[in-house]
C-alpha positions in Angstrom: 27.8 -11.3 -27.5 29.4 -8.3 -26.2 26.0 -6.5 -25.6 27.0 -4.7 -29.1 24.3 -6.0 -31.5 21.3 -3.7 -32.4 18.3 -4.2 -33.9 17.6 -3.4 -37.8 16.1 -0.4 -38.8 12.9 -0.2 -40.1 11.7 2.7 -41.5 8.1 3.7 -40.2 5.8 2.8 -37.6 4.0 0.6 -39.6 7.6 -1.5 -40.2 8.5 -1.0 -37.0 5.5 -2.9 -35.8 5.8 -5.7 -38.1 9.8 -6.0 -37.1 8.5 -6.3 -33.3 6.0 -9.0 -34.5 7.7 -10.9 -36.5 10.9 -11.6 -33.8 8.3 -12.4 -31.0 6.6 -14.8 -32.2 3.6 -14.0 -29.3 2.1 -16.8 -27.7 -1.9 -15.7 -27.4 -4.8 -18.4 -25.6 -7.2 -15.1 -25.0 -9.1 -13.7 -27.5 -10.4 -10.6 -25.8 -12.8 -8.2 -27.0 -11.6 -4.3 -26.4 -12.8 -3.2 -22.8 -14.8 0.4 -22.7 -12.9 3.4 -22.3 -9.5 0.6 -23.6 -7.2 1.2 -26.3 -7.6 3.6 -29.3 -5.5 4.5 -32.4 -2.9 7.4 -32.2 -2.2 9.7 -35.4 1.1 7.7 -35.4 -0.8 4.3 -35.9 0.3 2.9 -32.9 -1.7 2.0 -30.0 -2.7 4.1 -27.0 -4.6 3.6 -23.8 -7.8 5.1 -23.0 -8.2 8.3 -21.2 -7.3 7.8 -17.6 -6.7 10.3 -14.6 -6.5 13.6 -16.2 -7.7 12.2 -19.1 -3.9 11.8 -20.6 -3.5 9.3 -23.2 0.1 8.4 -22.8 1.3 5.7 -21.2 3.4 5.7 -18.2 6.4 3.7 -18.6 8.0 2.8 -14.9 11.5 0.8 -15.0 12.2 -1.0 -11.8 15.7 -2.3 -10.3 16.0 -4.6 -7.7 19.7 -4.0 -6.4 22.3 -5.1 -4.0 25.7 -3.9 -4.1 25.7 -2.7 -7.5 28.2 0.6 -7.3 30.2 -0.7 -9.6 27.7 -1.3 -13.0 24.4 0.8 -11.8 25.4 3.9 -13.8 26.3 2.4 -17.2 22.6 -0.3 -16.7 21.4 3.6 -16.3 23.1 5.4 -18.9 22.4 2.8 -21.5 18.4 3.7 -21.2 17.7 5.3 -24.3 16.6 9.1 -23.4 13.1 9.3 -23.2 12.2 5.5 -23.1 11.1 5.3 -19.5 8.8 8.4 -17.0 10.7 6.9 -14.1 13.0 4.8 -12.6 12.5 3.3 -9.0 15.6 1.8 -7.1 14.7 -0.6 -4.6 18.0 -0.9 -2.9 18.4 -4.2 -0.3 20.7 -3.4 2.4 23.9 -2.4 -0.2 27.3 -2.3 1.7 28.5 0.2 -0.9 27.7 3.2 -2.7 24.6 1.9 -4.6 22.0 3.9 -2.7 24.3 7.2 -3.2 24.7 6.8 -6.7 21.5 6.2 -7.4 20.6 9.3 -5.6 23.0 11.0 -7.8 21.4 10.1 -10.5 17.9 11.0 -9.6 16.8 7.8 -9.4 13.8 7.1 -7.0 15.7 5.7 -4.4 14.1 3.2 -1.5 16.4 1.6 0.8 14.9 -1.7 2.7 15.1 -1.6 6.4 16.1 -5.5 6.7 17.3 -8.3 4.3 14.6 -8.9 1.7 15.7 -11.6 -1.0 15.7 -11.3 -4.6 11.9 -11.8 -4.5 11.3 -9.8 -1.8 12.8 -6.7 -3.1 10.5 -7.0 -6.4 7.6 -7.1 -4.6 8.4 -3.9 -3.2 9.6 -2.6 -6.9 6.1 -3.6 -8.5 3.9 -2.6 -5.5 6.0 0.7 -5.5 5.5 0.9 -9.5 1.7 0.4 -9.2 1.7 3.1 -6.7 3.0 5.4 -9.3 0.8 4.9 -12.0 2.4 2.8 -14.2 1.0 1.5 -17.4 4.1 -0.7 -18.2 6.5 -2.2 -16.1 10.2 -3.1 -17.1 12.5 -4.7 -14.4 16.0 -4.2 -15.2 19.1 -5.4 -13.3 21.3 -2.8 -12.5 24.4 -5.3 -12.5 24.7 -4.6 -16.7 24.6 -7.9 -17.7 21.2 -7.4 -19.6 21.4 -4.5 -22.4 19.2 -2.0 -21.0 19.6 -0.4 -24.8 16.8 -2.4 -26.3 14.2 -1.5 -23.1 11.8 0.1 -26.2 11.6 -3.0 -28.2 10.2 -4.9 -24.9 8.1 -2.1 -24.1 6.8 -1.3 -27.9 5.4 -5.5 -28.1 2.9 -3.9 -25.0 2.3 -0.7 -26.2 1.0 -1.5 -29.6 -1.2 -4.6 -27.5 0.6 -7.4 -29.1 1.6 -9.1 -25.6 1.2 -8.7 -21.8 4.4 -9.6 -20.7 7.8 -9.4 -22.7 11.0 -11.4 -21.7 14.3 -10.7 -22.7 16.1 -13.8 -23.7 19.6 -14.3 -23.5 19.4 -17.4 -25.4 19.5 -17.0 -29.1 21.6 -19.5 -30.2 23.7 -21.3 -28.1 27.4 -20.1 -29.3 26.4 -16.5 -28.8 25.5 -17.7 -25.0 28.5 -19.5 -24.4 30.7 -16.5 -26.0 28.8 -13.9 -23.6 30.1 -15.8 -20.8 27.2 -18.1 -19.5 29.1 -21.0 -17.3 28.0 -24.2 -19.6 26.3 -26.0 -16.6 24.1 -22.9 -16.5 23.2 -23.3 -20.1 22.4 -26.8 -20.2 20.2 -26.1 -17.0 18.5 -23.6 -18.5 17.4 -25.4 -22.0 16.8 -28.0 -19.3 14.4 -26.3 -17.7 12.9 -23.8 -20.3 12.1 -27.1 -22.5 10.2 -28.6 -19.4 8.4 -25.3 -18.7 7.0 -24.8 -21.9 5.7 -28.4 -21.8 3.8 -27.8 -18.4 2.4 -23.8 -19.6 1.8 -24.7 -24.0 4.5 -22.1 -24.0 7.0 -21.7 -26.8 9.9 -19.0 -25.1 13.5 -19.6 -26.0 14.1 -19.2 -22.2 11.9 -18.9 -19.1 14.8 -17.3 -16.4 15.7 -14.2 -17.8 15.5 -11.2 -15.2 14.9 -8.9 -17.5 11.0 -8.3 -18.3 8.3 -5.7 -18.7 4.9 -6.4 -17.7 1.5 -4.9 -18.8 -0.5 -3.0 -15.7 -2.9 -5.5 -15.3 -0.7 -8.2 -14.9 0.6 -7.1 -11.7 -3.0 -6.6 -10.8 -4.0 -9.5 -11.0 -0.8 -12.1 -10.3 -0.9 -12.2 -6.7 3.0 -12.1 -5.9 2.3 -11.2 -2.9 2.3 -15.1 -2.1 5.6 -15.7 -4.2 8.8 -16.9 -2.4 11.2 -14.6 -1.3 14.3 -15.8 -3.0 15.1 -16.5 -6.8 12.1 -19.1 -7.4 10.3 -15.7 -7.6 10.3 -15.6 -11.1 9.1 -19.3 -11.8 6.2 -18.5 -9.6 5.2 -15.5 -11.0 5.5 -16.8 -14.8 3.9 -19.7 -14.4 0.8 -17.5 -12.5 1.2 -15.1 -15.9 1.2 -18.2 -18.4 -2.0 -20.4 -15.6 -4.1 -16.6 -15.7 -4.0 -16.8 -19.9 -1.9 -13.7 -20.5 0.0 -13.3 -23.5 3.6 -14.2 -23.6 6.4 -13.4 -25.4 10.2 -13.5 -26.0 12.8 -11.3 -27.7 16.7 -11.4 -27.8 18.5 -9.9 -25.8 22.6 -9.8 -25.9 23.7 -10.3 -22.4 27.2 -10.3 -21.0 29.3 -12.3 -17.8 31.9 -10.5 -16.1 33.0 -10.3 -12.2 30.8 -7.2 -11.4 27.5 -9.0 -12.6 25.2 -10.8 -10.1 25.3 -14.4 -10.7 23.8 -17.1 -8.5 26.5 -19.6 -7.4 26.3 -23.5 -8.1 24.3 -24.6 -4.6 21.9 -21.7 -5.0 21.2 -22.5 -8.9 20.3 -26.4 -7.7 18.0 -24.7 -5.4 16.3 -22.5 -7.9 16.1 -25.4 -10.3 14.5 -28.0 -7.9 12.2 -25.0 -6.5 11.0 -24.0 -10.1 10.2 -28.0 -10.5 8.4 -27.9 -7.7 6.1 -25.3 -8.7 5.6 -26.6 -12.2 4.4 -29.7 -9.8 1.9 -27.5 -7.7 0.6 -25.9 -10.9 -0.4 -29.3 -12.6 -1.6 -30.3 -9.3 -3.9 -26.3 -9.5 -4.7 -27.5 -12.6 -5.7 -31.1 -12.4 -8.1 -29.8 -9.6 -6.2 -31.9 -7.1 -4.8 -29.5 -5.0 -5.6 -25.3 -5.0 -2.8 -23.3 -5.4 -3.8 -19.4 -4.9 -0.4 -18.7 -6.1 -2.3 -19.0 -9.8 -5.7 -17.5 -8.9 -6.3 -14.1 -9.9 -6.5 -11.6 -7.2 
């Protein structure tokens, strides 16, 4: 509960692989055949992307933060990044009070500051349309308020890498004592099974929890969800999974020990209504979308 826990070890790619499949449990609707010039075998037996500019075949790993006063936690969420695990790390700072954009700096973070008040939403459309701009070939967005163990960032990224998902969340939900011990208020958690249980309902989904802020998304997925249309504020993330789940990308889950404490962002009782009542509302439009009542181009492909 204390962020502590780490995963087995597994000895070999090959286990190593089987470990990430066997926890995720990935949700596929698409059966798609390999696309020309796509993925090919490494000598490690992992999978690797086709040859792109200058004709590398690694893959560019790109972790994002969307931050807002986060002085105080934004250099252990960084530390905690296992060496190696990500090409780059883009700070998209919202008009911070304190030292977050300095310390980010000091860490040779790519550091943007926002000219104006953006939201929650709003700063991660800057993060992914900053990340595409980069080159990414995966996409992790990580909180910089430590409450998410940033430690397991190559367990979410290796369920992409080796094409067994499109999009990864980390779930703080893996059995309900360990959620309550971390720290989550007990409103919250009843909310969120609340919630999570309708969601998968409405998408044929099977995820342990559906409002985690900690994910990693596949290239194509940001190329295709238009998020550009998403709401500013926290219903952000409803919007954009339920375009992932409507567009047929595969989905998964994987634990993720999480931990409560002053310093960490937490959205307070009237603004957690909101985002519950917003996310049901979009569940609403996308049955609408779907029904062929009402076109939403929230969940149309770009």
């Amino acid at each position: 509960a204390s962020g502590e826990a780490r995963g087995p070890s597994v000895g070999g790619a090959r286990g190593a692989i089987a470990f990430r499949r066997a926890i995720a449990g990935c949700y596929d609707r698409r059966k798609r055949k390999p696309r020309a010039g796509g993925r090919g075998k490494r000598n490690d037996g992992s999978l690797s992307p086709g040859k792109g500019k200058g004709g590398s075949a690694a893959m560019k790993i790109v972790v994002v933060m969307p931050a807002r006063n986060a002085e105080a936690t934004l250099e252990k969420t960084v530390r905690d990044i296992p060496k190696g695990a990500a090409g780059e790390i883009i700070l998209v700072d919202d008009v911070s009070s304190d030292r977050t954009v300095e310390i980010a700096r000091r860490l040779g973070l790519r550091t943007i500051e926002l000219p104006r008040r953006s939201g929650y939403g709003g700063n991660q459309k800057r993060c992914y349309d900053e990340a595409l701009a980069a080159g990414a070939d995966i996409v992790v967005m990580v909180h910089p308020d430590y409450q998410y163990d940033s430690r397991l960032l190559p367990y979410m990224i290796g369920f992409i890498k080796d094409g067994v998902c499109d999009v990864i969340l980390g779930s703080r939900i893996r059995t309900r004592r360990e959620a309550l011990i971390s720290g989550m208020p007990v409103y919250k958690y009843f909310a969120n099974r609340a919630l999570t249980l309708v969601e998968n309902l409405v998408l044929g989904l099977n995820l342990s929890e559906c409002h985690t802020g900690y994910r990693a998304y596949r290239r194509e997925v940001l190329e295709r969800v238009r998020y550009d249309r998403f709401d500013d504020g926290f219903v952000f993330d409803s919007e954009f999974l339920v375009a992932v789940a409507a567009l047929g990308f595969r989905i998964a889950d994987v634990p993720v020990p999480c931990r409560y404490f002053d310093e960490a962002s937490q959205i307070r009782f009237r603004a957690s209504v909101g985002y519950g009542l917003g996310t049901l509302g979009v569940l609403g439009a996308y049955l609408l979308h779907r029904a062929q009542i009402r076109r939403d181009v929230r969940f149309v492909p770009r």
